[in-house]
C-alpha positions in Angstrom: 90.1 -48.4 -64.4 88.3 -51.2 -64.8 89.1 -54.9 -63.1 88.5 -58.6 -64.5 87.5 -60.8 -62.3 88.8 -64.9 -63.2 87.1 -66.2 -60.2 84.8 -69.2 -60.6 81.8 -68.5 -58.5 78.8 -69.9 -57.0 75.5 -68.3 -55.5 74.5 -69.3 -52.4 71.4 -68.2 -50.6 69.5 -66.3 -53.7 67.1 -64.4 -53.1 64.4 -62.0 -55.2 62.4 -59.1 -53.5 61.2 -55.6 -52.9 62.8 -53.2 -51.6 61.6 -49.1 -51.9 58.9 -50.8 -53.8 62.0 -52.1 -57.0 62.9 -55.4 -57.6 66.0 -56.5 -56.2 68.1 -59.6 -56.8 70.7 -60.7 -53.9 72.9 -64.0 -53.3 76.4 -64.5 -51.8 79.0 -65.7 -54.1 81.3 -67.9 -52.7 84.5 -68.9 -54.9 84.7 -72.7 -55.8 87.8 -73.5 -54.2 88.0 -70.5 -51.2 84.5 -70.3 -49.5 83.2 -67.1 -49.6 83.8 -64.3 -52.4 81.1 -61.7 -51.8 77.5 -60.4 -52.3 76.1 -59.8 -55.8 73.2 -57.3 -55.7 70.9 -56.6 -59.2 69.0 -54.2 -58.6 65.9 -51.9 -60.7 66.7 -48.0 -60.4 63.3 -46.6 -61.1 60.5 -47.4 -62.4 61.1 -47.3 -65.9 64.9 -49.2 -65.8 64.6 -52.1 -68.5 67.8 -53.8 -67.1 69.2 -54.4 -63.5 72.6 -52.7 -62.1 75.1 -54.7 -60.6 77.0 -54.0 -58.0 79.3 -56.6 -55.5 80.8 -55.6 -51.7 83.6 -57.7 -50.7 83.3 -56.3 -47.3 80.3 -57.0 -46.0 78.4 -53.1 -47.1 81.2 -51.2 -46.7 81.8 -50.1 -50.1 80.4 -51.1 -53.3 81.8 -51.9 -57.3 79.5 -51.9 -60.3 80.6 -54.6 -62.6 79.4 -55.9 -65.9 78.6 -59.7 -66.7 79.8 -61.8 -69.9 79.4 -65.1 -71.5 82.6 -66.0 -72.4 82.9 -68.6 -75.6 83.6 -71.5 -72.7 80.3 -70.8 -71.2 81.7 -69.1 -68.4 80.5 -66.0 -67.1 83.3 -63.2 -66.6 82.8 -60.0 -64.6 84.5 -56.9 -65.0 84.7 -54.6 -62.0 84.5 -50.5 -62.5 85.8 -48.0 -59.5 84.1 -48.4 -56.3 80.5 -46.5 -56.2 80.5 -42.6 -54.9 76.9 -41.7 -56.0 75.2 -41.3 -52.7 71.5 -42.4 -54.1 72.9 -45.5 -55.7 75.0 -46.5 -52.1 72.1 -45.7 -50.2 69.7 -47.7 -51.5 72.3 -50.9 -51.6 72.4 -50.1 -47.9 69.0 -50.5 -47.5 69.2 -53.7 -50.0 71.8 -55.4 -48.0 69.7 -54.8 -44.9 67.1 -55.9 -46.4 68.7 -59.4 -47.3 69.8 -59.7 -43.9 66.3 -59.7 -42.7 64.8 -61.8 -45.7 67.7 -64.7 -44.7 66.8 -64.3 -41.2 63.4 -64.9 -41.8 64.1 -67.9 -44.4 66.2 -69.5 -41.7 63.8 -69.8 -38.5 60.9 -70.3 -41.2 62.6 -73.7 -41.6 
């Protein structure tokens, strides 16, 4: 069953980079009004992927949705959520992504 999310969002703390040697696209998303939302990962499959997957964790890595973006006719972007992830490749590598970003912000702050 799939979910529609009405949350307006904002990224904070974007970031693009490598990770198993695919890109990889990670910011939090904080909702407008509530502070934080969660953390929006786009990330390559393989070597021949022509578009990202998505995924979000609301809770910090512990589990992870797929979700599919869309423009809506206001401008506005809507998400729709799908079941939580079970493939044990894909929730791996987000693993390794989210640890990833960790380091990367890390970095970014006592770079400053």
């Amino acid at each position: 069953m799939n979910t529609t999310l009405r949350t307006p969002v904002h990224k904070r703390t974007p970031l693009h980079f490598v990770v198993d040697g695919l890109q990889v696209w990670v910011s939090y998303l904080d909702a407008k009004e509530n502070g934080p939302f969660g953390i929006r990962f786009k990330w390559m499959e393989d070597d021949y992927s022509c578009s990202p997957l998505n995924h979000i964790t609301e809770d910090g890595g512990y589990s992870y949705q797929p979700f599919e973006s869309f423009i809506m006719r206001d401008g506005t972007m809507e998400m729709r959520m799908a079941e939580f992830e079970s493939d044990p490749e894909k929730l791996n590598r987000l693993n390794r992504i989210w640890i990833e970003y960790q380091k990367k912000l890390g970095e970014e702050i006592f770079s400053v």
